[in-house]
N, CA, C and O atoms as a GROMACS GRO file, in nm:
protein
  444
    1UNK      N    1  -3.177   2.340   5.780
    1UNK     CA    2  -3.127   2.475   5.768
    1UNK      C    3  -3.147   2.549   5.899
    1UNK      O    4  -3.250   2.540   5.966
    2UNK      N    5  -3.035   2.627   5.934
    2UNK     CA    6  -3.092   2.671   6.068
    2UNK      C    7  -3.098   2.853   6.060
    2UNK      O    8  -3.112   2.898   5.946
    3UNK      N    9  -3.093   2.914   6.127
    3UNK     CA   10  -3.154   3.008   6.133
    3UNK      C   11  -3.075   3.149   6.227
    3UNK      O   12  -3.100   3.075   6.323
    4UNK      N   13  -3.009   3.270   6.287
    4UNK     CA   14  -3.005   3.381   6.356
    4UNK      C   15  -3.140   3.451   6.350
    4UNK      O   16  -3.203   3.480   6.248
    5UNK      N   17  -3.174   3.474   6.491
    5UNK     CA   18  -3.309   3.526   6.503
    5UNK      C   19  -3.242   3.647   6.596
    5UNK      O   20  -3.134   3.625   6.650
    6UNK      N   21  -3.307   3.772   6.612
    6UNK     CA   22  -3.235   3.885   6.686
    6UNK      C   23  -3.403   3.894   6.806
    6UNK      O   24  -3.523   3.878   6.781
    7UNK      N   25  -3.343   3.919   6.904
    7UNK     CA   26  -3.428   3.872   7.060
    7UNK      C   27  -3.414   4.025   7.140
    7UNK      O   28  -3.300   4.037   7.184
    8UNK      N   29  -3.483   4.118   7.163
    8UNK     CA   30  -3.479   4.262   7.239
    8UNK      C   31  -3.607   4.309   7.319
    8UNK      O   32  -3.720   4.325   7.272
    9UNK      N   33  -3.564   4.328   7.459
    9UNK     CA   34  -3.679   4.356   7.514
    9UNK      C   35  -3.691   4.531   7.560
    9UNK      O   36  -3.589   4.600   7.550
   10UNK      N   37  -3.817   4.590   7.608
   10UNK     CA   38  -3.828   4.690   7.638
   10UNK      C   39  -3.679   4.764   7.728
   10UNK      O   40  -3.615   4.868   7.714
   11UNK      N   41  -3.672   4.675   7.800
   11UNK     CA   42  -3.532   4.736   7.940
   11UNK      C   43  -3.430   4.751   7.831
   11UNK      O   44  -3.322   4.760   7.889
   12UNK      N   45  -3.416   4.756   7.739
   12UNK     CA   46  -3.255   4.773   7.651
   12UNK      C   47  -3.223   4.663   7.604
   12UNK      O   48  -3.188   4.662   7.486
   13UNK      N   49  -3.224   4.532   7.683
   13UNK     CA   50  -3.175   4.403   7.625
   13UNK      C   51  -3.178   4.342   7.472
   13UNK      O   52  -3.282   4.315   7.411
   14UNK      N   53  -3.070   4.328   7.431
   14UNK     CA   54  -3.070   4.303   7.280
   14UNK      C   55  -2.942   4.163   7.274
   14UNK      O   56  -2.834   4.166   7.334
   15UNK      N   57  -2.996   4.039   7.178
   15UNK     CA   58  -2.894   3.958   7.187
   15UNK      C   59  -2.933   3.886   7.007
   15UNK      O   60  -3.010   3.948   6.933
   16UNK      N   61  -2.895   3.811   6.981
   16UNK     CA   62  -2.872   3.708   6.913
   16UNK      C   63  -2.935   3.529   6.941
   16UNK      O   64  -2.900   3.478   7.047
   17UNK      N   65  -3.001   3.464   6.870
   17UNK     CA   66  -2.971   3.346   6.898
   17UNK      C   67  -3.009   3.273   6.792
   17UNK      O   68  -3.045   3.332   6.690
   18UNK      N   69  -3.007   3.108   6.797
   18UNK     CA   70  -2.951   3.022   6.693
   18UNK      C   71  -3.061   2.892   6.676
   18UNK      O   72  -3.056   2.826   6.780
   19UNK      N   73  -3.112   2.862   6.625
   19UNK     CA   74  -3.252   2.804   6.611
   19UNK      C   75  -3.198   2.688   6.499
   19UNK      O   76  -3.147   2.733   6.397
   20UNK      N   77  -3.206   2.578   6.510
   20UNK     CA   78  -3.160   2.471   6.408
   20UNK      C   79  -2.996   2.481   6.373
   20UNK      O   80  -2.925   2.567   6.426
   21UNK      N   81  -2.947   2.386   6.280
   21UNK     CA   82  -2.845   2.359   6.208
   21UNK      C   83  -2.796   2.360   6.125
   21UNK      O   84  -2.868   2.410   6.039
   22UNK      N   85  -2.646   2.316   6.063
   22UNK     CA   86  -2.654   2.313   5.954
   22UNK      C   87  -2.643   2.190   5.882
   22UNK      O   88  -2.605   2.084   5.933
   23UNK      N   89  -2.690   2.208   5.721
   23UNK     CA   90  -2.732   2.067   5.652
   23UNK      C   91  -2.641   1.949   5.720
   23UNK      O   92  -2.694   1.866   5.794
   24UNK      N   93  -2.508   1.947   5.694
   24UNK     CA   94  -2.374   1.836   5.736
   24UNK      C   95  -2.412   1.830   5.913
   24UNK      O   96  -2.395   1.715   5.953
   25UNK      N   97  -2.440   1.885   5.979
   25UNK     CA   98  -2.380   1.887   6.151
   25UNK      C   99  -2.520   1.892   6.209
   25UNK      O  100  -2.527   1.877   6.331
   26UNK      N  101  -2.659   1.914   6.124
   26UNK     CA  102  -2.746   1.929   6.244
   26UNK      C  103  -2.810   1.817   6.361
   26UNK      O  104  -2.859   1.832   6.473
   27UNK      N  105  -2.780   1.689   6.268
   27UNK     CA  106  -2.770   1.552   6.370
   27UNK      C  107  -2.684   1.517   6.513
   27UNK      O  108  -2.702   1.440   6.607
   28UNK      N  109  -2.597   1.602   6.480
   28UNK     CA  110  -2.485   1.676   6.652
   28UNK      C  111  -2.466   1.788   6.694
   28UNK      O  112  -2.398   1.804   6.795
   29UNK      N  113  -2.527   1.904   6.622
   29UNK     CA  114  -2.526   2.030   6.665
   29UNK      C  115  -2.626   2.062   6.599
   29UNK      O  116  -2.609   2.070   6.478
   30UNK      N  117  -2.774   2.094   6.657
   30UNK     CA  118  -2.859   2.212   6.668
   30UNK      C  119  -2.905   2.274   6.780
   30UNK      O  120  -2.927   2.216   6.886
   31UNK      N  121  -2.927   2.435   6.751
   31UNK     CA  122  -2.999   2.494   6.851
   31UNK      C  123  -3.058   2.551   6.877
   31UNK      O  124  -3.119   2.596   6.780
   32UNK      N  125  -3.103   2.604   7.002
   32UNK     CA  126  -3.249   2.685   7.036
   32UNK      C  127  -3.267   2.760   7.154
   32UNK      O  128  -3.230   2.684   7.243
   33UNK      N  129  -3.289   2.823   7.184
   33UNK     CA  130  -3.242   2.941   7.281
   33UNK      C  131  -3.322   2.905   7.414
   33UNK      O  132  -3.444   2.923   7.425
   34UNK      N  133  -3.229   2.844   7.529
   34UNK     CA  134  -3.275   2.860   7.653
   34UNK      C  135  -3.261   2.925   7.777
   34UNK      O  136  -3.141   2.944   7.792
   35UNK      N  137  -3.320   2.967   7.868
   35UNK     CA  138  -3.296   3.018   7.994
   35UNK      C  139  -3.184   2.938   8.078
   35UNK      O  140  -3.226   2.822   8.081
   36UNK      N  141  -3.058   2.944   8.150
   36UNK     CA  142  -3.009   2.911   8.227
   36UNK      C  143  -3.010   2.999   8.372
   36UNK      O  144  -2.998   3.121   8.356
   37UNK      N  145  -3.020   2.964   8.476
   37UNK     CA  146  -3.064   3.028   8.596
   37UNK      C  147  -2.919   3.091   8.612
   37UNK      O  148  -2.914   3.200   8.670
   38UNK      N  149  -2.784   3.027   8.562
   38UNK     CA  150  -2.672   3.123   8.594
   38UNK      C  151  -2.670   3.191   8.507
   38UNK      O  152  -2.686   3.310   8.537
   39UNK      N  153  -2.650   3.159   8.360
   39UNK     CA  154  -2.634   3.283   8.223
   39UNK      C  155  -2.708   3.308   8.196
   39UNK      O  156  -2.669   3.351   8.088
   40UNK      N  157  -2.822   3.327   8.196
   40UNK     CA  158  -2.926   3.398   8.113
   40UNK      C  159  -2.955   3.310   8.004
   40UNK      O  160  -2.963   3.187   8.006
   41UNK      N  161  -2.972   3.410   7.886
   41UNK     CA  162  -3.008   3.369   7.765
   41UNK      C  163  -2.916   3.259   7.629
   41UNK      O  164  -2.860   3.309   7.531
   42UNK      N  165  -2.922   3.141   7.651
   42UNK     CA  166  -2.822   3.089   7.556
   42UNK      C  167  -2.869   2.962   7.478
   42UNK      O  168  -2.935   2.872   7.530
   43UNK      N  169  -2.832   2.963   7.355
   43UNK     CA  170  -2.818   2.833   7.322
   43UNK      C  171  -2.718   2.725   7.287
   43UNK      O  172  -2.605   2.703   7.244
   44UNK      N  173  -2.901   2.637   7.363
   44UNK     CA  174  -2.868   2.502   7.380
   44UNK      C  175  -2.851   2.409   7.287
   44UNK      O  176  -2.930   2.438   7.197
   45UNK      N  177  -2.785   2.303   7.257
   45UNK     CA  178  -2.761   2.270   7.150
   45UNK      C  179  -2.840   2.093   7.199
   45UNK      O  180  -2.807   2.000   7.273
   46UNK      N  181  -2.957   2.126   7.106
   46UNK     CA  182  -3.033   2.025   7.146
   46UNK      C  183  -3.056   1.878   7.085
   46UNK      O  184  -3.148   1.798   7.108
   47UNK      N  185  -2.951   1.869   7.007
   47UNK     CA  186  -2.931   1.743   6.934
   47UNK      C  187  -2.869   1.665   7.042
   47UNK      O  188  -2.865   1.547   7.009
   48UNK      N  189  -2.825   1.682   7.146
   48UNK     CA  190  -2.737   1.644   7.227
   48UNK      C  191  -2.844   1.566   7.326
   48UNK      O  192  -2.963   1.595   7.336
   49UNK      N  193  -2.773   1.457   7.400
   49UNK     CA  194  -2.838   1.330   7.463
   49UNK      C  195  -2.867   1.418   7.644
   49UNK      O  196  -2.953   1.376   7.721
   50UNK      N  197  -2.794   1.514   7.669
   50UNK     CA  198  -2.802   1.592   7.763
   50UNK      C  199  -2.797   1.741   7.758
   50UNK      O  200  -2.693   1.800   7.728
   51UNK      N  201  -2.968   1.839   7.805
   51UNK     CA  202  -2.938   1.930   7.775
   51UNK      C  203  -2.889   2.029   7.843
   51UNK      O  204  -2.957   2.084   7.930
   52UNK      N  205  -2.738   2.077   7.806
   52UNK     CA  206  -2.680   2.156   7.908
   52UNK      C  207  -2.626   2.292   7.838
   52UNK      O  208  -2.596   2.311   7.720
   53UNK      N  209  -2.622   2.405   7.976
   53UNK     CA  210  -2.554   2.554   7.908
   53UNK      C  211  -2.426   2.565   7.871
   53UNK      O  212  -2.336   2.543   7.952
   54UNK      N  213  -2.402   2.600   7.741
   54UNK     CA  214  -2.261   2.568   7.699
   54UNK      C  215  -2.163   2.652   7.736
   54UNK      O  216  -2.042   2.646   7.715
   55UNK      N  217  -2.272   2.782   7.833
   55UNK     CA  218  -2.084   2.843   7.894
   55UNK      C  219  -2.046   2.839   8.028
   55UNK      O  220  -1.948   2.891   8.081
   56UNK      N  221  -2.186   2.730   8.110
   56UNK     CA  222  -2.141   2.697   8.251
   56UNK      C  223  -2.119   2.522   8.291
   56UNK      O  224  -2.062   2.464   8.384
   57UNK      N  225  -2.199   2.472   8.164
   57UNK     CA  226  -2.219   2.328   8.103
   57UNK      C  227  -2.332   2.268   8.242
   57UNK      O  228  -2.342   2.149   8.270
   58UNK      N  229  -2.422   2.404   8.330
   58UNK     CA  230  -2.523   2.341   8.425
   58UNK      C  231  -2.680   2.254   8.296
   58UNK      O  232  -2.734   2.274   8.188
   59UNK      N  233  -2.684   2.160   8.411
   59UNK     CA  234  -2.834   2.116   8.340
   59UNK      C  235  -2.933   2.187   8.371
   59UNK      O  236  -3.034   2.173   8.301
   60UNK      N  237  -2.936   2.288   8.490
   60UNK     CA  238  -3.035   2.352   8.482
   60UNK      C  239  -3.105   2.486   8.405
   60UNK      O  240  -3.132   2.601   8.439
   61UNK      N  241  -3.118   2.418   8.299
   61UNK     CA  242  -3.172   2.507   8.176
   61UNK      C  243  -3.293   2.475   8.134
   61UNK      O  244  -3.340   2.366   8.167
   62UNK      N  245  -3.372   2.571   8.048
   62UNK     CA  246  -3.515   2.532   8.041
   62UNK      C  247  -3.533   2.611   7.876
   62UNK      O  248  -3.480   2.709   7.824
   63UNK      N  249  -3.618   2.528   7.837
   63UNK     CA  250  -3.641   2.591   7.631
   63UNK      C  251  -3.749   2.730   7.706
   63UNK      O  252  -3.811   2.747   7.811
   64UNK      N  253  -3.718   2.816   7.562
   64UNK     CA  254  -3.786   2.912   7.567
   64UNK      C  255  -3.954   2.874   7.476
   64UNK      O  256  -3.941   2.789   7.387
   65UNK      N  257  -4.070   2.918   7.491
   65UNK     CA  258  -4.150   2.864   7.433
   65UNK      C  259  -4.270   2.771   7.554
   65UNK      O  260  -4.388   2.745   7.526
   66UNK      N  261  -4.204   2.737   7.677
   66UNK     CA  262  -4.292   2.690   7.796
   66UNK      C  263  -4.264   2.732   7.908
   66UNK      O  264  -4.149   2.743   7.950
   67UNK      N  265  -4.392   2.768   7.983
   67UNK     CA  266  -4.362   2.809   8.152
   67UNK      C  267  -4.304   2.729   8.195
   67UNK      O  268  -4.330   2.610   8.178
   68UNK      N  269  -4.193   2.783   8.277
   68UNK     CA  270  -4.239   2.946   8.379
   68UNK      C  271  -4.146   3.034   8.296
   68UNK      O  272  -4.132   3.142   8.354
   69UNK      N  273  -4.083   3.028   8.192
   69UNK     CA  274  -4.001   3.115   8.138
   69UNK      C  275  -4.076   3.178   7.996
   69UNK      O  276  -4.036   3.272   7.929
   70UNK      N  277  -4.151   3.126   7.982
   70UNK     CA  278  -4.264   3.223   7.863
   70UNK      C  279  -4.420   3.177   7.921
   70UNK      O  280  -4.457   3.090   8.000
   71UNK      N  281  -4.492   3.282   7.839
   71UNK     CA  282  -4.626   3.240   7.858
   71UNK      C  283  -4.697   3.163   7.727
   71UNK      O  284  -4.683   3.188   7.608
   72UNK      N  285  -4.774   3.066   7.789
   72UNK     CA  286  -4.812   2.967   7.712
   72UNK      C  287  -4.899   2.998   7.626
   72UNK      O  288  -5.005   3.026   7.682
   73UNK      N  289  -4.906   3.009   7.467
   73UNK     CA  290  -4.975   3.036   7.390
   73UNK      C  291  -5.015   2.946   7.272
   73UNK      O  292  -4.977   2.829   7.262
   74UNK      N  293  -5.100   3.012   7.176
   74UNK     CA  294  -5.149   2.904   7.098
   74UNK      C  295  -5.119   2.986   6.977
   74UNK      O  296  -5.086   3.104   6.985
   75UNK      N  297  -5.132   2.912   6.853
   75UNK     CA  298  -5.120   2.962   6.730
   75UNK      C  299  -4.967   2.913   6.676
   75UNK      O  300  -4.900   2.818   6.717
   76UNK      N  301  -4.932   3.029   6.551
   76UNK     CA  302  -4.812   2.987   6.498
   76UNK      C  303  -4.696   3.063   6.572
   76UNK      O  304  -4.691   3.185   6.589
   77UNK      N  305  -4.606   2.974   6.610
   77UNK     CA  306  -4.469   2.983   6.686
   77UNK      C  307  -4.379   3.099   6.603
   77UNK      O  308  -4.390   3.083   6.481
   78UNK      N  309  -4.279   3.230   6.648
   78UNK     CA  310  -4.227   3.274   6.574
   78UNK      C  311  -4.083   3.200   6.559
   78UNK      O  312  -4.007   3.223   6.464
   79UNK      N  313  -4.059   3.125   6.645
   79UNK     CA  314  -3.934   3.044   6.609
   79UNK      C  315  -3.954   2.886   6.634
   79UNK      O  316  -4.005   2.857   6.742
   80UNK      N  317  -3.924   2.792   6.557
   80UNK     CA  318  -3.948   2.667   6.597
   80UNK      C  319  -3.787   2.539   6.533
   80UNK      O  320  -3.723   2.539   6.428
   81UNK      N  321  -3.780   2.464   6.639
   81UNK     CA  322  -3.703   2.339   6.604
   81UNK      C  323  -3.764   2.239   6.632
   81UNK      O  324  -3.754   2.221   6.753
   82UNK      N  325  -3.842   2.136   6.567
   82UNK     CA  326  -3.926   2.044   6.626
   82UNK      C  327  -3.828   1.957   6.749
   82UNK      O  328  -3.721   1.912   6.709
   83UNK      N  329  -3.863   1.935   6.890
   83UNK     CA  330  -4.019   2.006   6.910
   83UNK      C  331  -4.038   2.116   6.994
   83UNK      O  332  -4.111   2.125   7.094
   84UNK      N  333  -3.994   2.166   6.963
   84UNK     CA  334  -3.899   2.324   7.047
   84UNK      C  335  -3.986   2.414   6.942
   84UNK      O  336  -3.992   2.411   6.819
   85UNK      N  337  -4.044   2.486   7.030
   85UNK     CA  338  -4.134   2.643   6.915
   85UNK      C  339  -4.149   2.735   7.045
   85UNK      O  340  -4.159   2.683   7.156
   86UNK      N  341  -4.150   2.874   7.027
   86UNK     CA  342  -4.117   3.000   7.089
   86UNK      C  343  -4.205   3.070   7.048
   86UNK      O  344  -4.223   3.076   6.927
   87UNK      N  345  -4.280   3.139   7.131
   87UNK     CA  346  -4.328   3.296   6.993
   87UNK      C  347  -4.294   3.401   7.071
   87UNK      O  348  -4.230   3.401   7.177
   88UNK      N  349  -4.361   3.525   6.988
   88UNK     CA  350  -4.250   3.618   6.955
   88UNK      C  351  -4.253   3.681   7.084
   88UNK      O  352  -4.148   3.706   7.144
   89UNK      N  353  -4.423   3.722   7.154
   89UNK     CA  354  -4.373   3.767   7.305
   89UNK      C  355  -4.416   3.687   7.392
   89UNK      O  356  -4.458   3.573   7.374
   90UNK      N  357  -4.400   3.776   7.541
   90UNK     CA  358  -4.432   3.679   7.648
   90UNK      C  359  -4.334   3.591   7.691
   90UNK      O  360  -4.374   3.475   7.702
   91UNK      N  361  -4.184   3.618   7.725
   91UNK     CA  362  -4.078   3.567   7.744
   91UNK      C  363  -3.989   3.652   7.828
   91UNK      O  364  -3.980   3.774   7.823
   92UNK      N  365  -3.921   3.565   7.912
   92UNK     CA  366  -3.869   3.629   8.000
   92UNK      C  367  -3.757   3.650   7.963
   92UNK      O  368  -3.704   3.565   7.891
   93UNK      N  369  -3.672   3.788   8.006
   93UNK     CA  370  -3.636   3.864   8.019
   93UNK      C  371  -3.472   3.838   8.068
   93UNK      O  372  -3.452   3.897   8.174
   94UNK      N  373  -3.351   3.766   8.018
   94UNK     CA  374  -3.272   3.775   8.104
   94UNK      C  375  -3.203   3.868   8.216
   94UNK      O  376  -3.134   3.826   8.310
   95UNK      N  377  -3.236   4.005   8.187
   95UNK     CA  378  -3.195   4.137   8.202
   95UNK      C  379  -3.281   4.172   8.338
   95UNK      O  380  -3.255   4.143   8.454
   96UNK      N  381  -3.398   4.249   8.281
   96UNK     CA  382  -3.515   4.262   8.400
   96UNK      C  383  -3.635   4.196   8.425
   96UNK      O  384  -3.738   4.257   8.455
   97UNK      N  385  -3.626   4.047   8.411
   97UNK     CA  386  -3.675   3.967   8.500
   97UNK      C  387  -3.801   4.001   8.458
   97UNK      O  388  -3.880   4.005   8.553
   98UNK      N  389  -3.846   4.025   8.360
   98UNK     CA  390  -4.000   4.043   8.305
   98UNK      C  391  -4.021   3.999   8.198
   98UNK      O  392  -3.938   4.041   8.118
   99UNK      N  393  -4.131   3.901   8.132
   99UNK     CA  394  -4.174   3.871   8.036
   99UNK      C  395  -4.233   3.931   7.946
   99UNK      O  396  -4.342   3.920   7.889
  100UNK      N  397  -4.104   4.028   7.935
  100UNK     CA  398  -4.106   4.123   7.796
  100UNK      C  399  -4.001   4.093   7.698
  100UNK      O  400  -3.975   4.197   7.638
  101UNK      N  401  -3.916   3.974   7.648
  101UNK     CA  402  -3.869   3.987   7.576
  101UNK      C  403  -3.951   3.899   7.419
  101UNK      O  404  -4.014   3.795   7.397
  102UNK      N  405  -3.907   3.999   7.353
  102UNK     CA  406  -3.952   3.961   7.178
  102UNK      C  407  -3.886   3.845   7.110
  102UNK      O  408  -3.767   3.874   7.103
  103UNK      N  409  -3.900   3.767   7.075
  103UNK     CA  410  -3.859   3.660   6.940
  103UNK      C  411  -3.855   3.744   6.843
  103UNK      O  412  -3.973   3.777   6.833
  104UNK      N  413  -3.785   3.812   6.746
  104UNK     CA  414  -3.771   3.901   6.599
  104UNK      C  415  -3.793   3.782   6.463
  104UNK      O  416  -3.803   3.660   6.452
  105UNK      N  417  -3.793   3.878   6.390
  105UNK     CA  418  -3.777   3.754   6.274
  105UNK      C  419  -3.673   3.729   6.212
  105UNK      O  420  -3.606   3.833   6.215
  106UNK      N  421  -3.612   3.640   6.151
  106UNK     CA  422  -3.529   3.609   6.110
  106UNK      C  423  -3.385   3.685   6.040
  106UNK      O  424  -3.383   3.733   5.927
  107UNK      N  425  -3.286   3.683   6.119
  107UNK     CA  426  -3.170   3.772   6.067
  107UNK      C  427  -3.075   3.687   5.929
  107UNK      O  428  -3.034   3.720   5.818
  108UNK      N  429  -3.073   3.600   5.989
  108UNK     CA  430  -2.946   3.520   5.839
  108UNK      C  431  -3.012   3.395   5.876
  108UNK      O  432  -3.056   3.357   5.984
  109UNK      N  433  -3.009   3.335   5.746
  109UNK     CA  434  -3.039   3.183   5.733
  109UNK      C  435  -2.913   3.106   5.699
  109UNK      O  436  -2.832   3.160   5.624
  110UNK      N  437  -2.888   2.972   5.752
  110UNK     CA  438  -2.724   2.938   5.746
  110UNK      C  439  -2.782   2.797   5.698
  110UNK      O  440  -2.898   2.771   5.728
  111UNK      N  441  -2.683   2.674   5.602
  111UNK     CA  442  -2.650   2.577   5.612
  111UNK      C  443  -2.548   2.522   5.648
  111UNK      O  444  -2.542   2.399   5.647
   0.00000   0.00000   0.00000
């Protein structure tokens, strides 16, 4: 089952993103929200044998959830796709470049 999680940091920044799959497709399409150094904030669809940004298709992308694009923490993850987990702060920022953006909790749950 996968998941819409809503993501907003202090500077204004407000987006959307997509955490798992659905029941039929998640073996070729799931996803999880990564940093790309050209787009920002997107997800990656990580069932895939190569992980790339799907609106520049660069490999240089990175999961949210490990430095240098969040800070490394312990405890329970506010978003997770095994083995992909995020929490809620301490994440950078596509906008202003500060590790202030939030993980929210859960907006719609999808199969």
């Amino acid at each position: 089952m996968g998941q819409t999680n809503r993501v907003a940091c202090s500077c204004g920044f407000t987006s959307s993103v997509t955490i798992g799959g659905g029941m039929r497709t998640y073996r070729e399409d799931s996803r999880f929200p990564f940093y790309c150094k050209f787009c920002g904030l997107v997800d990656v669809n990580v069932a895939g044998t190569v992980l790339v940004c799907p609106n520049c298709e660069s490999q240089d992308v990175l999961p949210y959830g490990k430095p240098p694009i969040s800070i490394e923490q312990v405890g329970h993850a506010c978003i997770e796709w095994n083995p992909y987990k995020a929490y809620k702060t301490g994440n950078l920022c596509p906008q202003c470049k500060k590790m202030t953006l939030e993980f929210r909790n859960t907006e719609m749950m999808f199969d």
